[in-house]
N, C-alpha and C positions, 0 to 999 in steps of 0.2 A: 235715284230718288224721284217719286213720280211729282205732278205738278202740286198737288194737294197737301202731301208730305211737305214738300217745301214751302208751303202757306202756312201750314200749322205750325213748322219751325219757328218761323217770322212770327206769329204769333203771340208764339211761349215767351220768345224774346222782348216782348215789347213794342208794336210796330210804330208805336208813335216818339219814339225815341228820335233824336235828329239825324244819326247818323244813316237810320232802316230809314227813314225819310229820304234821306237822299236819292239813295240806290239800295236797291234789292234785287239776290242772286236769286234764280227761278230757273225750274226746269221748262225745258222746251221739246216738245214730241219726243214720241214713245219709243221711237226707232232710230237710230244714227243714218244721220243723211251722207248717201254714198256723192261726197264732192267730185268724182273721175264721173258721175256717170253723167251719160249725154244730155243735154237741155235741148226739151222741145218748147217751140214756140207757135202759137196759133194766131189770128192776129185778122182784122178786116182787110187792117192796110199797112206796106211794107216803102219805104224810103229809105233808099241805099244810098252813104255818101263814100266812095271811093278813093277819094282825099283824106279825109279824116277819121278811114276804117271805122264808120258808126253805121247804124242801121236805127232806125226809129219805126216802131211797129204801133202802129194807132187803134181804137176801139175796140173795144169786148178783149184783150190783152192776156192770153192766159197762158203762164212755163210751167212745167215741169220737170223735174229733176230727181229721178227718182221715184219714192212717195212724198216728195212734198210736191206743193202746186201754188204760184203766186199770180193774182191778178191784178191788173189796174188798167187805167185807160190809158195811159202811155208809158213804153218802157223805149228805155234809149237804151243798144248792146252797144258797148263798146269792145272791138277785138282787139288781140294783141299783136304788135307792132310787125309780126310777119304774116299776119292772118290767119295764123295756124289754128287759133282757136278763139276763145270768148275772155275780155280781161275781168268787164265787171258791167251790170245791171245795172239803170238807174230808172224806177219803176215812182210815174207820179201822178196825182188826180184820186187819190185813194185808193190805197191797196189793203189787198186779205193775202196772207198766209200760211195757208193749213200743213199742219204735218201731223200725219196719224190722228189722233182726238183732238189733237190742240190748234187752234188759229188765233194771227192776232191781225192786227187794222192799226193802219197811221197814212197818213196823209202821202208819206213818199218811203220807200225802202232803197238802201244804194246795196246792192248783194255783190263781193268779190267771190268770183267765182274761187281762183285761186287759193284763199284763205278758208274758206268756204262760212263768212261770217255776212252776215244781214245787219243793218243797220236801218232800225224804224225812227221815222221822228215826225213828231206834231199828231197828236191826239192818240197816242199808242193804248190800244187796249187787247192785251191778252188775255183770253180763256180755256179751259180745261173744264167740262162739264157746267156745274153750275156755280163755278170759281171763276172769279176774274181778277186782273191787276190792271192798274192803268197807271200812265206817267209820260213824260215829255220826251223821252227816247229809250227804245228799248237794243242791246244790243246780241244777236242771235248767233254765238258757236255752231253750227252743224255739225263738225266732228265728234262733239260731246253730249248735243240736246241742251245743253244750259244756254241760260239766258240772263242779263243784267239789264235790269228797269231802274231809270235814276229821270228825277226832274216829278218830285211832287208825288209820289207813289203812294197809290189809293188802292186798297184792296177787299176782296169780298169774298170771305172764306164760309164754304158749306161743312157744316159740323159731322153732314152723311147721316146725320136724326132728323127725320120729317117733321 
């Protein structure tokens, strides 16, 4: 179900009902995000702590995964406890994350890699064209493309008639 389809759903239903208020299902990029595949990372500046397997990558901050791509001004890796790979992102200072047509922005993203779910919070605003939702935390499947928006969900649906 693309992102728009699931607006107009929400729609029919009533969006100002208390419980679509809380939390609304939405989809999320166009493409399923491959979780196995490798994460690059870009970065001005890189701070390695060998103690506490973290790595803190500072300014202009941009990963890859796939076709998606998330930036912010600092993201903290945390690996996994034999260092064999990556456990989970903690991206903060204002992030965007695009996949395929869709991006959203909030304030910090904590992404496990392993699970392969995003968790946005503080000022969350998703878009699809000229559709948006917005709400106090958005949470992002990558194996499926859906997404669940809860905390004050405010939306802006294009009817696709000029």
């Amino acid at each position: 179900m693309t992102f728009f389809r699931a607006f107009s759903c929400i729609a029919l239903l009533g969006l100002t009902t208390p419980a679509l208020a809380q939390g609304t299902q939405v989809a999320f990029g166009t493409i399923q995000q491959d979780t196995s595949a490798p994460v690059e990372v870009t970065a001005d500046e890189l701070n390695v702590n060998q103690d506490t397997g973290a790595a803190l990558f500072t300014g202009n901050v941009v990963i890859g995964q796939g076709e998606m791509r998330l930036s912010a001004p600092r993201v903290l890796v945390i690996y996994l406890e034999d260092r064999a790979g990556i456990e989970r992102l903690e991206a903060t200072g204002g992030v965007t994350v695009v996949s395929g047509p869709d991006a959203a922005e909030a304030q910090r993203a904590d992404y496990s890699i392993d699970t392969g779910v995003i968790v946005l919070t503080g000022d969350v605003l998703m878009t699809q064209g000229q559709s948006a939702i917005s709400g106090d935390k958005a949470t992002i499947q990558l194996d499926d493309g859906t997404a669940r928006v809860q905390g004050r969900v405010k939306s802006i649906l294009q009817s696709g008639n000029e």
